[in-house]
C-alpha positions in Angstrom: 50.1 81.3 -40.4 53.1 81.8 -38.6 55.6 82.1 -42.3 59.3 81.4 -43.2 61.2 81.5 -46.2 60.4 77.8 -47.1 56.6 78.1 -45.8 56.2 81.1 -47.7 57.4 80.0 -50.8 55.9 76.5 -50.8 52.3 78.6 -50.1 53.1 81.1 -52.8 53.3 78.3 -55.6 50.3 76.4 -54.3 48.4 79.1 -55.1 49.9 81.0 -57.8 52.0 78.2 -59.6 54.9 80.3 -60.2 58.3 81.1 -57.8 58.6 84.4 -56.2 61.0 87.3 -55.0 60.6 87.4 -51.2 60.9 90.6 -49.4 61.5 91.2 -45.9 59.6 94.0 -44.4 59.7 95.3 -40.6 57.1 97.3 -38.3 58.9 100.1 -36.1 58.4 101.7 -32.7 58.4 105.5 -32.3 60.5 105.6 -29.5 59.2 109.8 -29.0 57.3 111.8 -31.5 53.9 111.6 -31.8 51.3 113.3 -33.5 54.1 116.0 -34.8 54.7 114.3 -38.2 52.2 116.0 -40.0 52.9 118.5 -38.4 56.2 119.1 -40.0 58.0 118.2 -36.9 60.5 116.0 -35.7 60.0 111.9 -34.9 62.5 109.3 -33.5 61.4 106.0 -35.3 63.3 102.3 -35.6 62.7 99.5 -37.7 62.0 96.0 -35.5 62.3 92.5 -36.0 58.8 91.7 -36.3 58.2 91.8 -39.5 56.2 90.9 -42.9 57.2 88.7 -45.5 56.0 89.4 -48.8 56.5 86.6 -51.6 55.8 88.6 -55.5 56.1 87.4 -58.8 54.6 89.0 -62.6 51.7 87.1 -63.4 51.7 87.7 -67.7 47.7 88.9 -66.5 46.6 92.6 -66.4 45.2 91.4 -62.5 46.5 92.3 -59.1 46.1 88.7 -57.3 46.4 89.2 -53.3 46.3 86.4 -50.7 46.8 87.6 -46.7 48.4 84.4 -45.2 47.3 85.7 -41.3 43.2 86.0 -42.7 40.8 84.1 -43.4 40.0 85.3 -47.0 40.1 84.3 -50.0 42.3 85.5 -53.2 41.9 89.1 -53.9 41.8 90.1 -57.6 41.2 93.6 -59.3 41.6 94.6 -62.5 44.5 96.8 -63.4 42.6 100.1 -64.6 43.1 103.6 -65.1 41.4 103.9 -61.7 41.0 101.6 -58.7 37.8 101.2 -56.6 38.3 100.3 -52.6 38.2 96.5 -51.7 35.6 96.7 -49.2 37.7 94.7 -47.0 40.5 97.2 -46.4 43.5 95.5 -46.4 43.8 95.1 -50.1 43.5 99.2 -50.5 47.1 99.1 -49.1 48.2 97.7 -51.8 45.9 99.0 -54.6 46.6 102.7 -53.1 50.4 101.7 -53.9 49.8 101.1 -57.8 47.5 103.8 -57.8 50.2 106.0 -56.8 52.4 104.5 -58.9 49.9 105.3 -62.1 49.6 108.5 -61.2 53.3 109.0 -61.3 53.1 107.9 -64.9 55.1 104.7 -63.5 53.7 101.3 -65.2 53.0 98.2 -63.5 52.2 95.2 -64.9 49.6 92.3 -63.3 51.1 90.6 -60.6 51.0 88.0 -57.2 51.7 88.5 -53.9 51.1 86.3 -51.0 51.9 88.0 -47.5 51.9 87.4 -43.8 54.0 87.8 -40.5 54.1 88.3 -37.2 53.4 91.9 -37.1 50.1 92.3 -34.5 47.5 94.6 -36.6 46.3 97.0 -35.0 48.7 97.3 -32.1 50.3 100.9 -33.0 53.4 99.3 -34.9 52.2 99.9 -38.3 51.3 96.9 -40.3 50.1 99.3 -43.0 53.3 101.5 -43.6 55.0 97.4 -43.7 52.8 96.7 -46.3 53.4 99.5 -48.7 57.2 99.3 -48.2 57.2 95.4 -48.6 55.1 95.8 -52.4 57.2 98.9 -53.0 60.3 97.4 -52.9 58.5 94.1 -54.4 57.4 96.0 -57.3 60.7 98.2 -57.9 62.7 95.3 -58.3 60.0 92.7 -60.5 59.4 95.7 -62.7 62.6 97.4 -62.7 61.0 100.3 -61.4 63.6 103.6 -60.7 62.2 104.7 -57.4 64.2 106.0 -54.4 63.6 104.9 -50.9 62.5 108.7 -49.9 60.1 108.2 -53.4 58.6 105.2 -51.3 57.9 106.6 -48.8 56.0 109.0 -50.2 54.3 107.0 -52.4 53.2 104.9 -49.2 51.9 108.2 -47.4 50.2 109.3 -50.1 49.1 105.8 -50.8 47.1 106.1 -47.2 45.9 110.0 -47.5 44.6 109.6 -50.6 43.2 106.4 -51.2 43.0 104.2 -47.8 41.9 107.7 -46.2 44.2 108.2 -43.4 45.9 111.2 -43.0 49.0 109.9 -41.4 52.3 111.5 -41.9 55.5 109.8 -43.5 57.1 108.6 -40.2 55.9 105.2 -40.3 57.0 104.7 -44.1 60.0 106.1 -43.5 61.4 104.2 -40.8 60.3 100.9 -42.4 62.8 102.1 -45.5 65.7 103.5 -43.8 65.8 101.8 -40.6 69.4 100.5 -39.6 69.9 97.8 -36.9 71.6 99.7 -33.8 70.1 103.1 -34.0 67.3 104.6 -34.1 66.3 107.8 -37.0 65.9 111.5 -36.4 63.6 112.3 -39.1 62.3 116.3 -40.2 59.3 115.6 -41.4 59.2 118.8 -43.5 62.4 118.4 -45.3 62.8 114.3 -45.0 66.6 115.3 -43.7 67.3 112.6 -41.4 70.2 111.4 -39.0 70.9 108.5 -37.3 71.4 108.1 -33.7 73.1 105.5 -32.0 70.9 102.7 -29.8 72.7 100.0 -29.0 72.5 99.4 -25.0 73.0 95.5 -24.6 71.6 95.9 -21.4 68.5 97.7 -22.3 65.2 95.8 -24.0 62.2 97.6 -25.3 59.2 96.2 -24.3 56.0 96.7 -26.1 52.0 96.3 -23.8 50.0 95.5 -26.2 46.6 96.2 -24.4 44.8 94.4 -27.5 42.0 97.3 -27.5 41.0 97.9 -31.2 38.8 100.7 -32.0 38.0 101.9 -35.2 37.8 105.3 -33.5 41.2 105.8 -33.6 41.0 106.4 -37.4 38.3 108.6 -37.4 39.6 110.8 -34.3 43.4 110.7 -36.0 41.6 112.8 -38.7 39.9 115.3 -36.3 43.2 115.9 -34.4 44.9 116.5 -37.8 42.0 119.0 -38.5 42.4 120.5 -35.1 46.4 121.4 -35.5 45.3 123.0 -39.3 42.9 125.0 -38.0 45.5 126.7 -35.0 47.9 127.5 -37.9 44.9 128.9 -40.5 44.3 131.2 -37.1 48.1 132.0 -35.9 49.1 132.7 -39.7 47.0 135.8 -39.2 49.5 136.8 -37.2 52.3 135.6 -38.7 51.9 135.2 -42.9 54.9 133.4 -42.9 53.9 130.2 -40.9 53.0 127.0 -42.9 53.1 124.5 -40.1 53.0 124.2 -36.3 56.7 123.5 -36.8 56.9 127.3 -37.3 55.0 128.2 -34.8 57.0 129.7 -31.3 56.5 129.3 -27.5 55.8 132.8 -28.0 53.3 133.9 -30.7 51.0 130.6 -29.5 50.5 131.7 -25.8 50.2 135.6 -26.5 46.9 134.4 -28.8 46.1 132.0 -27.0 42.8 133.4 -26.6 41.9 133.3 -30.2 42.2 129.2 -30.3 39.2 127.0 -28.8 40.2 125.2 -25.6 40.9 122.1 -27.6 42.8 123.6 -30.6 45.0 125.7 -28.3 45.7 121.9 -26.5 46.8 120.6 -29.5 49.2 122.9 -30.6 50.6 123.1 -27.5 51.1 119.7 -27.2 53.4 119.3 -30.9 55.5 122.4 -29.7 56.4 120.5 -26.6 56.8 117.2 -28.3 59.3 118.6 -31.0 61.3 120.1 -28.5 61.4 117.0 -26.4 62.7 114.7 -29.5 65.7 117.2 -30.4 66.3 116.9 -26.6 66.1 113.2 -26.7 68.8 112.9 -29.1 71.0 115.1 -27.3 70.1 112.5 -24.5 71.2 109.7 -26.6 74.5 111.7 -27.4 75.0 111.4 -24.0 74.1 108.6 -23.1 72.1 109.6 -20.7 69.0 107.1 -20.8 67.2 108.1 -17.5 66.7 111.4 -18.8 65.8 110.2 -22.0 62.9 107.6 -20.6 61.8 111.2 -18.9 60.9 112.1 -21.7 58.7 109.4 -22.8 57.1 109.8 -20.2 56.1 113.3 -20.1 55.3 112.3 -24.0 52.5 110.0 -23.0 51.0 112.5 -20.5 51.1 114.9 -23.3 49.3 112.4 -25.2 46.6 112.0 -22.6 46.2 115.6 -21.3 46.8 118.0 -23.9 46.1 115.3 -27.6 43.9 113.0 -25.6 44.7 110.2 -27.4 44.8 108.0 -24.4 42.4 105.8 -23.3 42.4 103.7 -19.7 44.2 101.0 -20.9 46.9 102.7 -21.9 46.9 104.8 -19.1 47.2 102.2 -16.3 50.1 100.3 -18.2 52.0 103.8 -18.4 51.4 103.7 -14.4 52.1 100.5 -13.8 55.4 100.9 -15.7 56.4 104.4 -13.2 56.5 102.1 -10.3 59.1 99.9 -11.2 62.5 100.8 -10.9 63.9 98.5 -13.6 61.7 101.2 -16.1 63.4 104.2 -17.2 60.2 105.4 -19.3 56.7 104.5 -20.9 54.1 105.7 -22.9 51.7 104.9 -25.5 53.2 105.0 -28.9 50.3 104.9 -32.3 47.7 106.7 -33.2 46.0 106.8 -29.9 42.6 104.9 -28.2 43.9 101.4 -28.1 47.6 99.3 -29.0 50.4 99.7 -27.2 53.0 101.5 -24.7 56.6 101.8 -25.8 58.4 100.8 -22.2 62.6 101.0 -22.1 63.7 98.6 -19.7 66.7 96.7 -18.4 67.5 93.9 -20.0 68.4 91.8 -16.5 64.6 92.7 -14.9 62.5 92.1 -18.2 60.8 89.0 -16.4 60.3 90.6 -13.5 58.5 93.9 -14.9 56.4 91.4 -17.3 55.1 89.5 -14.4 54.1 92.5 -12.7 52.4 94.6 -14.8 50.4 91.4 -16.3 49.1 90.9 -12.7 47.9 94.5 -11.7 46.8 95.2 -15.7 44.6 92.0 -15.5 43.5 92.6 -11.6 42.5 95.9 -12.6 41.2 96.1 -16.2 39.7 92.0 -15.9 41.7 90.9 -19.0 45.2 89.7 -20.7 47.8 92.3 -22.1 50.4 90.7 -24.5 53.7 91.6 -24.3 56.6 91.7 -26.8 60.3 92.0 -26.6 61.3 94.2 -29.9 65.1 94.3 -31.1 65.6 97.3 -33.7 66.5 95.9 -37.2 67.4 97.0 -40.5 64.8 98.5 -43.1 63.4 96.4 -45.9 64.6 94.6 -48.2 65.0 91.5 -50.5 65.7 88.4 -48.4 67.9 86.6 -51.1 69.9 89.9 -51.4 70.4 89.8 -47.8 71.4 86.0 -47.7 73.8 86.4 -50.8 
Protein backbone atom coordinates (compact mmCIF):
# COMPACT_ATOMS: atom_id res chain seq x y z
CA UNK A 1 0.00 0.00 0.00
CA UNK A 2 1.64 2.87 -1.41
CA UNK A 3 0.66 5.49 2.02
CA UNK A 4 0.12 9.29 2.52
CA UNK A 5 -0.86 11.34 5.25
CA UNK A 6 -4.61 11.09 4.44
CA UNK A 7 -4.31 7.21 3.44
CA UNK A 8 -2.52 6.52 6.47
CA UNK A 9 -4.67 8.09 8.79
CA UNK A 10 -8.00 6.98 7.25
CA UNK A 11 -6.28 3.10 7.49
CA UNK A 12 -5.13 3.83 11.06
CA UNK A 13 -8.78 4.53 12.35
CA UNK A 14 -10.36 1.71 10.34
CA UNK A 15 -8.53 -0.54 12.28
CA UNK A 16 -7.81 0.97 15.53
CA UNK A 17 -10.85 3.43 15.89
CA UNK A 18 -8.82 6.15 17.38
CA UNK A 19 -6.63 9.23 15.49
CA UNK A 20 -2.91 9.04 15.51
CA UNK A 21 0.51 11.03 15.65
CA UNK A 22 2.17 10.34 12.36
CA UNK A 23 5.86 10.16 12.07
CA UNK A 24 7.97 10.45 9.22
CA UNK A 25 10.86 8.16 9.04
CA UNK A 26 13.71 7.86 6.26
CA UNK A 27 16.19 4.95 5.05
CA UNK A 28 19.81 6.27 4.28
CA UNK A 29 22.67 5.36 1.91
CA UNK A 30 26.20 4.89 3.21
CA UNK A 31 27.81 6.79 0.81
CA UNK A 32 31.52 4.92 2.15
CA UNK A 33 32.01 2.95 5.24
CA UNK A 34 31.29 -0.36 5.48
CA UNK A 35 31.63 -3.02 7.78
CA UNK A 36 33.94 -0.47 10.08
CA UNK A 37 30.93 0.48 12.43
CA UNK A 38 31.37 -2.08 14.82
CA UNK A 39 34.45 -1.76 14.47
CA UNK A 40 34.74 1.54 16.12
CA UNK A 41 35.47 3.24 12.97
CA UNK A 42 34.39 5.90 10.93
CA UNK A 43 31.00 5.85 8.36
CA UNK A 44 29.61 8.51 5.92
CA UNK A 45 25.70 7.95 6.17
CA UNK A 46 22.56 10.31 4.82
CA UNK A 47 19.15 10.20 5.47
CA UNK A 48 16.79 9.75 1.99
CA UNK A 49 13.52 10.50 0.88
CA UNK A 50 12.22 7.13 0.79
CA UNK A 51 10.84 6.75 3.76
CA UNK A 52 8.30 5.05 6.39
CA UNK A 53 5.34 6.52 7.74
CA UNK A 54 4.38 5.46 11.06
CA UNK A 55 0.77 6.45 12.37
CA UNK A 56 0.74 5.71 16.70
CA UNK A 57 -1.75 6.40 19.20
CA UNK A 58 -2.12 4.89 23.29
CA UNK A 59 -4.60 2.29 23.20
CA UNK A 60 -5.96 2.49 27.34
CA UNK A 61 -4.87 -1.68 26.79
CA UNK A 62 -1.61 -3.17 28.29
CA UNK A 63 -1.27 -4.69 24.28
CA UNK A 64 1.22 -3.69 21.55
CA UNK A 65 -1.21 -3.80 18.42
CA UNK A 66 0.98 -3.80 15.00
CA UNK A 67 -0.38 -3.68 11.54
CA UNK A 68 2.46 -3.57 8.41
CA UNK A 69 0.41 -1.73 5.66
CA UNK A 70 3.12 -3.21 2.74
CA UNK A 71 2.32 -7.24 4.11
CA UNK A 72 -0.02 -9.30 3.90
CA UNK A 73 -0.62 -10.09 7.74
CA UNK A 74 -2.77 -9.64 9.92
CA UNK A 75 -2.88 -7.46 13.36
CA UNK A 76 0.03 -8.24 15.55
CA UNK A 77 -0.72 -8.19 19.32
CA UNK A 78 1.57 -9.08 22.41
CA UNK A 79 1.18 -8.59 25.74
CA UNK A 80 3.12 -5.93 27.43
CA UNK A 81 5.29 -8.18 29.94
CA UNK A 82 8.29 -8.07 31.95
CA UNK A 83 9.72 -9.99 29.08
CA UNK A 84 8.96 -10.28 25.29
CA UNK A 85 9.12 -13.51 23.24
CA UNK A 86 10.14 -13.18 19.28
CA UNK A 87 7.06 -12.87 16.83
CA UNK A 88 7.95 -15.63 14.64
CA UNK A 89 7.48 -13.47 11.82
CA UNK A 90 10.33 -11.01 12.35
CA UNK A 91 9.17 -7.83 11.57
CA UNK A 92 7.29 -7.25 14.79
CA UNK A 93 10.69 -8.00 16.84
CA UNK A 94 11.76 -4.58 15.57
CA UNK A 95 9.44 -3.13 17.46
CA UNK A 96 9.07 -5.37 20.50
CA UNK A 97 13.08 -5.25 20.75
CA UNK A 98 12.39 -1.23 21.04
CA UNK A 99 10.06 -1.51 24.27
CA UNK A 100 12.16 -4.15 25.48
CA UNK A 101 14.92 -1.80 25.47
CA UNK A 102 12.94 0.73 26.77
CA UNK A 103 11.93 -1.66 30.00
CA UNK A 104 15.21 -2.47 30.56
CA UNK A 105 16.10 1.19 30.85
CA UNK A 106 13.52 1.33 33.63
CA UNK A 107 11.58 3.60 30.97
CA UNK A 108 7.62 2.75 31.04
CA UNK A 109 5.45 2.32 28.16
CA UNK A 110 2.13 1.99 28.07
CA UNK A 111 -0.21 -0.33 25.39
CA UNK A 112 -0.30 1.17 22.21
CA UNK A 113 -1.20 1.14 17.99
CA UNK A 114 0.75 1.58 15.24
CA UNK A 115 0.02 1.08 11.74
CA UNK A 116 3.15 1.48 9.27
CA UNK A 117 4.24 1.26 5.75
CA UNK A 118 6.25 3.10 2.87
CA UNK A 119 8.19 2.93 0.16
CA UNK A 120 11.35 1.83 1.64
CA UNK A 121 12.42 -1.65 -0.52
CA UNK A 122 13.18 -4.40 2.38
CA UNK A 123 15.81 -5.97 2.00
CA UNK A 124 17.64 -3.76 -0.51
CA UNK A 125 20.70 -2.57 1.90
CA UNK A 126 18.84 0.80 2.87
CA UNK A 127 17.74 -0.23 6.22
CA UNK A 128 14.15 -0.70 6.70
CA UNK A 129 14.91 -1.97 10.18
CA UNK A 130 17.07 1.03 11.70
CA UNK A 131 13.59 3.22 10.02
CA UNK A 132 11.51 1.26 11.98
CA UNK A 133 13.08 1.69 15.41
CA UNK A 134 13.61 5.39 14.81
CA UNK A 135 9.97 5.84 13.53
CA UNK A 136 8.36 3.95 17.07
CA UNK A 137 11.15 5.78 18.99
CA UNK A 138 10.35 9.03 18.26
CA UNK A 139 6.45 7.71 18.10
CA UNK A 140 6.77 6.56 21.63
CA UNK A 141 8.87 9.62 23.06
CA UNK A 142 6.44 11.96 22.16
CA UNK A 143 2.77 9.69 22.94
CA UNK A 144 4.39 8.88 26.32
CA UNK A 145 6.37 11.86 27.03
CA UNK A 146 9.29 9.85 27.14
CA UNK A 147 12.87 12.03 27.91
CA UNK A 148 15.18 10.31 25.45
CA UNK A 149 17.89 11.94 23.36
CA UNK A 150 18.34 11.25 19.66
CA UNK A 151 22.00 9.61 20.51
CA UNK A 152 19.71 7.55 23.45
CA UNK A 153 17.76 6.22 20.17
CA UNK A 154 19.94 5.22 18.58
CA UNK A 155 21.25 3.13 20.88
CA UNK A 156 18.30 1.89 22.05
CA UNK A 157 17.71 0.85 18.19
CA UNK A 158 21.25 -0.95 18.01
CA UNK A 159 20.80 -2.65 20.96
CA UNK A 160 17.22 -3.29 20.10
CA UNK A 161 18.76 -5.46 16.98
CA UNK A 162 22.01 -7.15 18.90
CA UNK A 163 20.10 -8.15 21.49
CA UNK A 164 16.75 -9.16 20.66
CA UNK A 165 16.29 -9.33 16.65
CA UNK A 166 19.92 -10.93 16.75
CA UNK A 167 21.87 -8.86 14.47
CA UNK A 168 24.98 -7.53 15.44
CA UNK A 169 24.93 -4.45 13.35
CA UNK A 170 26.59 -1.26 14.53
CA UNK A 171 24.76 2.20 15.21
CA UNK A 172 25.36 3.74 11.74
CA UNK A 173 22.14 2.92 10.35
CA UNK A 174 20.21 4.27 13.53
CA UNK A 175 22.08 7.03 13.56
CA UNK A 176 21.76 8.49 10.31
CA UNK A 177 17.96 7.95 10.27
CA UNK A 178 18.02 10.41 13.66
CA UNK A 179 20.46 13.00 12.70
CA UNK A 180 20.33 13.19 9.10
CA UNK A 181 20.06 16.84 7.62
CA UNK A 182 18.90 17.45 3.95
CA UNK A 183 22.13 18.74 1.96
CA UNK A 184 24.95 16.86 3.69
CA UNK A 185 25.79 13.90 4.49
CA UNK A 186 27.25 12.74 8.45
CA UNK A 187 30.80 11.86 9.49
CA UNK A 188 29.97 9.61 12.35
CA UNK A 189 32.93 7.99 15.01
CA UNK A 190 31.43 5.09 15.83
CA UNK A 191 33.35 4.81 19.14
CA UNK A 192 32.58 8.13 20.54
CA UNK A 193 29.14 9.01 18.46
CA UNK A 194 31.06 12.52 17.78
CA UNK A 195 29.80 13.37 14.48
CA UNK A 196 30.16 16.30 11.86
CA UNK A 197 28.41 17.17 9.01
CA UNK A 198 29.64 17.55 5.58
CA UNK A 199 28.29 19.38 2.91
CA UNK A 200 26.50 17.45 -0.28
CA UNK A 201 24.70 19.48 -2.18
CA UNK A 202 25.82 19.13 -5.97
CA UNK A 203 22.61 20.02 -8.08
CA UNK A 204 24.12 18.47 -10.79
CA UNK A 205 24.89 15.19 -9.16
CA UNK A 206 22.06 12.22 -8.46
CA UNK A 207 22.66 9.14 -6.49
CA UNK A 208 21.48 6.32 -8.07
CA UNK A 209 20.71 3.13 -6.20
CA UNK A 210 20.85 -0.92 -8.39
CA UNK A 211 18.84 -2.62 -6.57
CA UNK A 212 19.80 -6.24 -7.90
CA UNK A 213 16.55 -7.62 -5.91
CA UNK A 214 18.75 -10.71 -4.57
CA UNK A 215 17.56 -11.56 -1.01
CA UNK A 216 19.39 -13.94 0.95
CA UNK A 217 18.96 -14.73 4.34
CA UNK A 218 22.74 -15.46 4.27
CA UNK A 219 23.55 -12.12 4.61
CA UNK A 220 22.50 -12.13 8.33
CA UNK A 221 24.08 -15.10 9.29
CA UNK A 222 27.55 -14.27 7.47
CA UNK A 223 27.19 -10.34 8.92
CA UNK A 224 27.68 -12.23 12.29
CA UNK A 225 30.72 -14.38 11.16
CA UNK A 226 32.59 -11.27 9.72
CA UNK A 227 31.84 -9.44 13.11
CA UNK A 228 33.33 -12.56 14.78
CA UNK A 229 36.17 -12.61 12.39
CA UNK A 230 37.39 -8.72 13.13
CA UNK A 231 37.03 -9.73 17.27
CA UNK A 232 39.05 -12.46 16.90
CA UNK A 233 42.23 -10.25 15.01
CA UNK A 234 41.97 -7.78 17.94
CA UNK A 235 41.72 -10.84 20.88
CA UNK A 236 45.12 -11.91 18.82
CA UNK A 237 46.87 -8.27 18.11
CA UNK A 238 45.95 -7.10 21.85
CA UNK A 239 48.70 -9.61 22.69
CA UNK A 240 50.82 -7.34 21.36
CA UNK A 241 49.42 -4.37 22.19
CA UNK A 242 47.21 -4.46 25.76
CA UNK A 243 46.04 -1.23 24.99
CA UNK A 244 43.92 -2.05 21.84
CA UNK A 245 40.06 -2.35 22.25
CA UNK A 246 39.05 -2.20 18.64
CA UNK A 247 40.39 -2.44 15.08
CA UNK A 248 40.08 1.30 15.18
CA UNK A 249 43.30 1.07 17.31
CA UNK A 250 44.91 -1.05 15.40
CA UNK A 251 48.03 0.53 12.97
CA UNK A 252 49.21 -0.16 9.37
CA UNK A 253 52.05 -1.27 11.34
CA UNK A 254 51.54 -3.64 14.26
CA UNK A 255 48.80 -5.58 11.72
CA UNK A 256 51.26 -6.43 8.90
CA UNK A 257 54.48 -7.19 11.22
CA UNK A 258 51.92 -10.17 12.72
CA UNK A 259 50.47 -10.82 10.08
CA UNK A 260 51.44 -14.30 10.34
CA UNK A 261 49.66 -14.92 13.56
CA UNK A 262 46.03 -14.15 11.84
CA UNK A 263 44.37 -16.91 9.54
CA UNK A 264 44.20 -15.88 5.90
CA UNK A 265 40.68 -14.74 6.38
CA UNK A 266 41.01 -12.86 9.66
CA UNK A 267 44.14 -11.05 8.49
CA UNK A 268 41.63 -9.99 5.27
CA UNK A 269 39.36 -8.61 7.37
CA UNK A 270 41.24 -6.38 9.41
CA UNK A 271 42.98 -5.27 6.63
CA UNK A 272 40.09 -4.36 4.91
CA UNK A 273 38.47 -1.78 8.02
CA UNK A 274 41.97 -0.14 8.32
CA UNK A 275 41.76 0.73 4.70
CA UNK A 276 38.17 1.64 4.76
CA UNK A 277 38.55 4.10 7.80
CA UNK A 278 41.25 5.73 6.19
CA UNK A 279 39.38 6.11 2.99
CA UNK A 280 36.16 7.88 4.74
CA UNK A 281 38.47 10.56 6.60
CA UNK A 282 39.88 10.98 3.05
CA UNK A 283 36.57 11.21 1.56
CA UNK A 284 35.59 14.07 3.61
CA UNK A 285 38.63 15.90 2.92
CA UNK A 286 37.36 15.19 -0.72
CA UNK A 287 34.14 16.67 -0.11
CA UNK A 288 36.01 19.79 1.52
CA UNK A 289 37.23 20.09 -1.70
CA UNK A 290 35.06 19.47 -3.67
CA UNK A 291 36.71 17.25 -5.42
CA UNK A 292 34.02 14.50 -6.39
CA UNK A 293 36.11 12.39 -8.99
CA UNK A 294 38.40 11.61 -6.34
CA UNK A 295 35.84 11.03 -4.01
CA UNK A 296 33.75 8.39 -6.39
CA UNK A 297 37.50 6.75 -6.35
CA UNK A 298 37.01 5.95 -3.44
CA UNK A 299 33.85 4.09 -3.60
CA UNK A 300 35.06 2.33 -5.74
CA UNK A 301 38.10 0.92 -4.28
CA UNK A 302 35.43 0.47 -1.23
CA UNK A 303 33.40 -2.03 -3.11
CA UNK A 304 36.61 -4.02 -4.26
CA UNK A 305 37.49 -4.04 -0.70
CA UNK A 306 34.20 -5.35 -0.10
CA UNK A 307 34.59 -8.14 -2.59
CA UNK A 308 38.33 -9.12 -2.18
CA UNK A 309 39.41 -8.66 1.16
CA UNK A 310 35.32 -8.77 3.30
CA UNK A 311 33.87 -10.83 0.59
CA UNK A 312 30.71 -9.55 0.99
CA UNK A 313 29.99 -9.41 -2.69
CA UNK A 314 28.26 -11.53 -4.67
CA UNK A 315 27.90 -11.59 -8.81
CA UNK A 316 25.21 -9.32 -8.95
CA UNK A 317 26.69 -6.79 -7.34
CA UNK A 318 29.80 -7.21 -8.92
CA UNK A 319 28.66 -6.84 -12.61
CA UNK A 320 26.55 -3.55 -11.74
CA UNK A 321 29.87 -2.17 -9.98
CA UNK A 322 31.40 -2.94 -13.58
CA UNK A 323 28.89 -1.91 -15.60
CA UNK A 324 28.93 1.48 -13.67
CA UNK A 325 33.25 1.85 -14.39
CA UNK A 326 32.48 2.06 -18.05
CA UNK A 327 30.45 4.94 -18.17
CA UNK A 328 31.83 8.20 -18.07
CA UNK A 329 28.83 10.02 -16.65
CA UNK A 330 29.77 7.66 -13.21
CA UNK A 331 32.21 9.10 -10.91
CA UNK A 332 32.00 5.92 -8.47
CA UNK A 333 30.00 2.56 -7.46
CA UNK A 334 29.90 0.00 -5.10
CA UNK A 335 27.73 -2.12 -3.10
CA UNK A 336 26.50 -0.45 -0.05
CA UNK A 337 24.60 -3.10 2.99
CA UNK A 338 25.44 -5.82 4.60
CA UNK A 339 26.76 -7.69 1.65
CA UNK A 340 25.36 -10.93 -0.63
CA UNK A 341 22.47 -9.23 -2.27
CA UNK A 342 20.63 -5.24 -2.36
CA UNK A 343 22.20 -2.64 -3.88
CA UNK A 344 25.17 -0.49 -5.34
CA UNK A 345 25.45 3.10 -4.21
CA UNK A 346 26.37 4.78 -7.87
CA UNK A 347 27.14 8.97 -7.91
CA UNK A 348 26.23 10.15 -11.07
CA UNK A 349 25.51 13.34 -13.16
CA UNK A 350 22.39 14.50 -12.96
CA UNK A 351 22.17 15.46 -16.95
CA UNK A 352 23.14 11.51 -18.03
CA UNK A 353 20.95 9.69 -15.33
CA UNK A 354 18.67 8.22 -18.27
CA UNK A 355 21.31 7.33 -20.18
CA UNK A 356 23.39 5.29 -17.44
CA UNK A 357 19.87 3.64 -16.40
CA UNK A 358 19.21 2.41 -19.83
CA UNK A 359 22.56 0.99 -20.03
CA UNK A 360 23.27 -0.87 -17.20
CA UNK A 361 19.49 -2.38 -17.29
CA UNK A 362 20.45 -3.76 -20.68
CA UNK A 363 23.90 -5.46 -20.10
CA UNK A 364 22.68 -6.40 -16.12
CA UNK A 365 19.57 -8.26 -17.72
CA UNK A 366 21.71 -9.64 -20.99
CA UNK A 367 24.08 -10.96 -18.63
CA UNK A 368 22.48 -12.04 -15.26
CA UNK A 369 18.75 -13.08 -17.32
CA UNK A 370 16.70 -10.74 -15.04
CA UNK A 371 15.40 -7.01 -14.09
CA UNK A 372 17.44 -4.67 -11.66
CA UNK A 373 15.30 -1.82 -10.22
CA UNK A 374 16.66 1.41 -9.99
CA UNK A 375 16.09 4.43 -7.72
CA UNK A 376 16.88 8.04 -7.80
CA UNK A 377 17.58 8.98 -3.84
CA UNK A 378 17.62 12.76 -2.80
CA UNK A 379 19.25 13.07 0.95
CA UNK A 380 16.64 14.38 3.46
CA UNK A 381 16.28 15.31 6.87
CA UNK A 382 16.19 12.72 9.88
CA UNK A 383 12.89 11.75 11.44
CA UNK A 384 10.40 13.26 12.77
CA UNK A 385 6.73 14.15 13.43
CA UNK A 386 4.96 15.18 10.18
CA UNK A 387 2.47 17.69 11.85
CA UNK A 388 5.58 19.34 13.52
CA UNK A 389 7.10 19.59 10.27
CA UNK A 390 3.87 21.06 8.56
CA UNK A 391 3.19 23.56 11.48
Amino acid sequence: MKLNLEKIEQEFSNRFGSSPIVVRSPARVNLIGEHTDYNDGFVLPAAIDKKILLAMAPNNLNQIRLYAADMDDPVYEAEIEDHFEKSGKRWPDYVLGVVDQLQKRGVAVNGFDCLFGGDIPIGAGLSSSAALEGGVLTGLAELFDLELTMAEMAQIGQQAENEFVGVQCGIMDQFANLFGQSESVIRLDCRSLEYSHYPFNHDNLAILLCDTKVRRELASSEYNVRRNQCEEGVKILRDFDPSIKNLRDVSDELLENHKGKLTDDVYNRCRFVLDENRRVLDACDDLLRDDIESFGRRMTASHYGLKNQYEVSCRELDLLVAAAEDLDAIYGSRMMGGGFGGCTINLVQEQHIDRVIETIKKRYEKEIDTSVEFYIARISDGVGLVYKEQN
